[in-house]
GULODO-884817 format. One record per atom (N, C-alpha, C, O): y, z, x; atom name; residue in one letter. Coordinates in steps of 0.02 Angstrom, whole numbers, plus 50000, padded with zeros to 5 digits. Example, Ala and Ser with C-alpha at 12.3 -4.5 7.8 and 13.67 -1.06 7.14 Angstrom:
<pts>
49716,50390,50660,N,a
49775,50390,50615,CA,a
49835,50390,50660,C,a
49834,50423,50712,O,a
49888,50354,50642,N,s
49947,50357,50684,CA,s
50002,50394,50645,C,s
50057,50402,50670,O,s
</pts>
This chain:
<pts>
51197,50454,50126,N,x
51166,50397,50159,CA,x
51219,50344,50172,C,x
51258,50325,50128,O,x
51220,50319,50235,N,x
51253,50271,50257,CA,x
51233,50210,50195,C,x
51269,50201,50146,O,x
51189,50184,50204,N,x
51175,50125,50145,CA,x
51134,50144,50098,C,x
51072,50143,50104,O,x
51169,50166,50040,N,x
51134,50184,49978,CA,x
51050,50143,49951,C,x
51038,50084,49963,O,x
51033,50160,49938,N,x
50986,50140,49882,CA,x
51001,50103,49845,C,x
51003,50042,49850,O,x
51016,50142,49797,N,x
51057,50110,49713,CA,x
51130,50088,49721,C,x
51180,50122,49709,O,x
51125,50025,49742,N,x
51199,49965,49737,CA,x
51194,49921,49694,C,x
51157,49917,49646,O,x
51245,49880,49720,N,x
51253,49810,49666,CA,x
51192,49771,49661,C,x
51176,49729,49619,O,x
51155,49800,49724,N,x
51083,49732,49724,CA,x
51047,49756,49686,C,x
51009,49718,49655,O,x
51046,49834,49671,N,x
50987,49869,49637,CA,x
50997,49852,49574,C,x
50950,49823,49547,O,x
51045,49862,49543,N,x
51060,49841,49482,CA,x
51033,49774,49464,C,x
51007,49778,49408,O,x
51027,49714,49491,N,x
51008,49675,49472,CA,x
50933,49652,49468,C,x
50907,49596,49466,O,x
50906,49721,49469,N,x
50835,49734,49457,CA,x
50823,49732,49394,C,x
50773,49702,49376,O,x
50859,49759,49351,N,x
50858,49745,49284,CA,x
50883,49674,49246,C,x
50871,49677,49186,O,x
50915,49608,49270,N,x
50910,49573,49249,CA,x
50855,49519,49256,C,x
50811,49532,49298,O,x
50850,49466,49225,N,x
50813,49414,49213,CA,x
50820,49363,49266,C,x
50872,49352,49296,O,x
50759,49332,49277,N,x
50781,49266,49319,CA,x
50747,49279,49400,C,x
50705,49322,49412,O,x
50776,49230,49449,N,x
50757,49231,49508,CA,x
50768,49302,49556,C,x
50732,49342,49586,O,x
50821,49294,49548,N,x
50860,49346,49597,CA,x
50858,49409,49572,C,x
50890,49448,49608,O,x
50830,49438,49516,N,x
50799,49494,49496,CA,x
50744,49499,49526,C,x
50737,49556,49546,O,x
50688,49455,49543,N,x
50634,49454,49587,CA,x
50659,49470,49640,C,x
50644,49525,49662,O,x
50699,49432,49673,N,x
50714,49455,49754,CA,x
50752,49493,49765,C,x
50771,49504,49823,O,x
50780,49531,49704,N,x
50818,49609,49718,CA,x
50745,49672,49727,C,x
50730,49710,49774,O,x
50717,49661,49664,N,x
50658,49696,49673,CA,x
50603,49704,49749,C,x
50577,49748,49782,O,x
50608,49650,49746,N,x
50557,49656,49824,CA,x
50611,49679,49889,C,x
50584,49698,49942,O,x
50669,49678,49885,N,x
50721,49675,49932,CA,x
50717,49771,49943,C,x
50716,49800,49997,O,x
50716,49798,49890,N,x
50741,49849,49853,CA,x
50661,49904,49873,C,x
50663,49965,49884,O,x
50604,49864,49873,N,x
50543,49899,49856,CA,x
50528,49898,49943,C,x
50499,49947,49965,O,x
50549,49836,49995,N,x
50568,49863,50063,CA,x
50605,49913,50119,C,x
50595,49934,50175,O,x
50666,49920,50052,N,x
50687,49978,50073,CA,x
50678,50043,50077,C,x
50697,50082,50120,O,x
50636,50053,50010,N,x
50628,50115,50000,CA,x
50550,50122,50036,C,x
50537,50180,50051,O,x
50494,50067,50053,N,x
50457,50090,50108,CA,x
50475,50087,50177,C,x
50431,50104,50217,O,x
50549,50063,50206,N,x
50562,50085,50270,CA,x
50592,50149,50278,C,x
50590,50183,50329,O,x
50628,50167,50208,N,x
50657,50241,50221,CA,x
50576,50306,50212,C,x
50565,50358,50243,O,x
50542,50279,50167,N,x
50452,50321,50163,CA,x
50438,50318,50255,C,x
50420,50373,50276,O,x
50444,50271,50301,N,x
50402,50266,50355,CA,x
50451,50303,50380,C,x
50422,50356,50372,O,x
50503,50319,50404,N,x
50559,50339,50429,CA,x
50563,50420,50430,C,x
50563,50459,50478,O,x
50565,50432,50354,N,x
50532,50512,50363,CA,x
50469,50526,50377,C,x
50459,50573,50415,O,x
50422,50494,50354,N,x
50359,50507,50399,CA,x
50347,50532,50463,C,x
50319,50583,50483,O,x
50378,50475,50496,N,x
50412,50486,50565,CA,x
50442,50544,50587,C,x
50421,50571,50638,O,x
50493,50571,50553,N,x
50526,50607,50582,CA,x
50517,50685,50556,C,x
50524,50728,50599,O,x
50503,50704,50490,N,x
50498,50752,50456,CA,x
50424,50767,50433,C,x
50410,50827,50422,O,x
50347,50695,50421,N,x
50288,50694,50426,CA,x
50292,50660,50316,C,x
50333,50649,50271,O,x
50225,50659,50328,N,x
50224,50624,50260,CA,x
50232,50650,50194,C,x
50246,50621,50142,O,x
50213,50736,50211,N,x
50244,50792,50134,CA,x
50323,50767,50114,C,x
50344,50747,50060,O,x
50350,50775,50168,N,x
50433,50750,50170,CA,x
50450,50724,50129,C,x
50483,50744,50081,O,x
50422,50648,50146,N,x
50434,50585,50131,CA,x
50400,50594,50054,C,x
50435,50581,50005,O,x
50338,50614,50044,N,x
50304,50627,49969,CA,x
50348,50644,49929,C,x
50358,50612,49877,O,x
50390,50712,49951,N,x
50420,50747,49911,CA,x
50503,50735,49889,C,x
50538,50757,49844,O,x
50515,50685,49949,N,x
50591,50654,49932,CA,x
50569,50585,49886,C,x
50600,50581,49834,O,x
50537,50548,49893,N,x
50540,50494,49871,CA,x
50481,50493,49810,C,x
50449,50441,49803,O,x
50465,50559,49761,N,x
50436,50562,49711,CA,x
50342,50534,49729,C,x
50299,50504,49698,O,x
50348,50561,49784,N,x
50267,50558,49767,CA,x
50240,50484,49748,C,x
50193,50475,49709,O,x
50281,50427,49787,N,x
50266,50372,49791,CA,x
50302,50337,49705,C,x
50307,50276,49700,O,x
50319,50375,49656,N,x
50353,50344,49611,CA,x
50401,50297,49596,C,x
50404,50271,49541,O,x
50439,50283,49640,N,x
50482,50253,49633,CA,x
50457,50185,49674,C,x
50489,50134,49665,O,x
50403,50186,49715,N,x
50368,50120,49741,CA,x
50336,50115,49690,C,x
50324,50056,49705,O,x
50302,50124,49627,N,x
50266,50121,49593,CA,x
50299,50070,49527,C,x
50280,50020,49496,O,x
50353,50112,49527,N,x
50398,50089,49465,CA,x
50426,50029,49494,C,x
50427,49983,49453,O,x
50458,50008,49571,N,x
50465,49936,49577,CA,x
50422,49892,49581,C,x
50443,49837,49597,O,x
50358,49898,49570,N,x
50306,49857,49592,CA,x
50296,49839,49509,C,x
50302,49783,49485,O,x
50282,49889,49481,N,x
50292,49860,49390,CA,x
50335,49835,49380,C,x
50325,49796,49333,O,x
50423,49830,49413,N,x
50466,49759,49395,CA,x
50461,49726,49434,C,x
50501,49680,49430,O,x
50428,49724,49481,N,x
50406,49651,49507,CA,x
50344,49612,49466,C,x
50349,49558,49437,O,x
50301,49641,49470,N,x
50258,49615,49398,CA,x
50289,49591,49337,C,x
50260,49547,49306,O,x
50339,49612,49318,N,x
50358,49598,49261,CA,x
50387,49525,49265,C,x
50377,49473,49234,O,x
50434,49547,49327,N,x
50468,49472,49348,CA,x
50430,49422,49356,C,x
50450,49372,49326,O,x
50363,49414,49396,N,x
50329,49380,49396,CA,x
50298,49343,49348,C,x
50297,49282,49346,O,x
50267,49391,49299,N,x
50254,49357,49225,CA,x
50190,49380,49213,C,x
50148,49341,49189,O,x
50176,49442,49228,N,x
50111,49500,49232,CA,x
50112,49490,49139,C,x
50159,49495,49099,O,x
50039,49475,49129,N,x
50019,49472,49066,CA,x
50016,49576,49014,C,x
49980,49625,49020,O,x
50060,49562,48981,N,x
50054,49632,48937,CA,x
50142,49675,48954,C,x
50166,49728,48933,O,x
50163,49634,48989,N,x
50217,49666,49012,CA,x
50288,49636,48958,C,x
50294,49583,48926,O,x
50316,49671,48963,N,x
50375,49673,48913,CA,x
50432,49680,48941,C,x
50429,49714,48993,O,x
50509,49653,48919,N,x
50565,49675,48925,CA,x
50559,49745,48953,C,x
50564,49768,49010,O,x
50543,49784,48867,N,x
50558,49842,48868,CA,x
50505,49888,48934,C,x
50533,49941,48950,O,x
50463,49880,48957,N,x
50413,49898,49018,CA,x
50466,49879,49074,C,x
50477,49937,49091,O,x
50488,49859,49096,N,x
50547,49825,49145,CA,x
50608,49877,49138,C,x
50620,49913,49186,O,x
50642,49881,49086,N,x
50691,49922,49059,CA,x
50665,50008,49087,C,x
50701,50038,49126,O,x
50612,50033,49067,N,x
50568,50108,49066,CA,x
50585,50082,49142,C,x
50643,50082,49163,O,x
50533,50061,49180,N,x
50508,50059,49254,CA,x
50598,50062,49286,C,x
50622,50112,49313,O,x
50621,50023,49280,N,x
50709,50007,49321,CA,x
50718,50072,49314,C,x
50713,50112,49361,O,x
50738,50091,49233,N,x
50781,50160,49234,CA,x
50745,50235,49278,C,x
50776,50275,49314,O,x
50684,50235,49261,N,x
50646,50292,49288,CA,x
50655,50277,49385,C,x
50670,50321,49426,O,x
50640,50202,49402,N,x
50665,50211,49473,CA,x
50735,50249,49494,C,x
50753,50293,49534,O,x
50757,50216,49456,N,x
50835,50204,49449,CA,x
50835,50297,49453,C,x
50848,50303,49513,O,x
50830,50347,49435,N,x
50864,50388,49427,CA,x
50802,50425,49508,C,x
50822,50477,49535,O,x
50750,50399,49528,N,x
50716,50439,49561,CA,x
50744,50413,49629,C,x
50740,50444,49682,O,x
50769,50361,49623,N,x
50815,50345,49693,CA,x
50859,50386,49708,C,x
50856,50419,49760,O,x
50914,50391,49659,N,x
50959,50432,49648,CA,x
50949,50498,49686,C,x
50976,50525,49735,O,x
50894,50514,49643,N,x
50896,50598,49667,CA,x
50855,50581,49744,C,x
50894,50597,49788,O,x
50801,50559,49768,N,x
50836,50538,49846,CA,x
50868,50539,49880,C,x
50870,50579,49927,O,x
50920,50482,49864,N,x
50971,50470,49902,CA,x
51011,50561,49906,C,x
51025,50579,49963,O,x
51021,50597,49864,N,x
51038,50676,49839,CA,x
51014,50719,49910,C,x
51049,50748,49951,O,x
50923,50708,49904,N,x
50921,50739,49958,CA,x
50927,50732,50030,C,x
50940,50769,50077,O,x
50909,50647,50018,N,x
50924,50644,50089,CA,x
50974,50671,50122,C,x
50961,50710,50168,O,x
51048,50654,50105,N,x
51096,50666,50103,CA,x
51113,50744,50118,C,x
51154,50760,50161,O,x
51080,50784,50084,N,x
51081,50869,50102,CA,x
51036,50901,50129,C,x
51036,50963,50131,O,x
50980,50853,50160,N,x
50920,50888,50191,CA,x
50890,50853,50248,C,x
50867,50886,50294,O,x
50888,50799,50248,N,x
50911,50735,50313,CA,x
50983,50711,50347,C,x
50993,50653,50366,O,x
51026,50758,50350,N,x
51088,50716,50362,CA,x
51078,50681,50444,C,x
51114,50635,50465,O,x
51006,50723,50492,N,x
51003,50699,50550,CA,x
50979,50654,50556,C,x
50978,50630,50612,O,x
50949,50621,50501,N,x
50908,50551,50543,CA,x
50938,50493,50518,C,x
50953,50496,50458,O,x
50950,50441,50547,N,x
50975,50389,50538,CA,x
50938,50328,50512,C,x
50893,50303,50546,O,x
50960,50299,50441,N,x
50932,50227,50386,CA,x
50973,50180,50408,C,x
50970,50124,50384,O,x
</pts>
């Protein structure tokens, strides 16, 4: 992928503060314009099946909650949700990369 996923901005999904909020939402746009994108081009199994069956929108939306100040939520719930995105991006970005190299993010 021309512009990764998981960069310097993503990382700062896991810290505290403002700009952990607006990495998260920054971060949770991207990965539904790359969802609409294969939709588009490959149909929505595609997109299901590269981008975990909506998991990894799931898991940023719980650190955005968290950031926000979602009652029951924890450090450690923030920590789980980041890392589990964190590695389902990854493998994404994996396939895109070897199974999308034609369409353009």
């Amino acid at each position: 992928m021309n512009n990764p996923i998981v960069d310097h901005g993503w990382a700062k999904i896991s810290e505290t503060g403002s700009s952990a909020l607006a990495a998260a939402k920054a971060k949770l746009s991207v990965v539904e314009a790359i969802e609409e994108r294969i939709s588009q081009s490959e149909g929505i199994e595609a997109a299901n099946n590269i981008l975990a069956q909506g998991a990894i929108k799931q898991a940023l939306k719980r650190c955005i909650e968290f950031h926000e100040g979602a009652p029951g939520l924890t450090i450690l719930d923030l920590y789980i949700n980041y890392g589990f995105a964190t590695q389902k991006a990854l493998a994404a970005e994996r396939a895109i990369e070897l199974e999308l190299d034609d369409i353009e993010f």
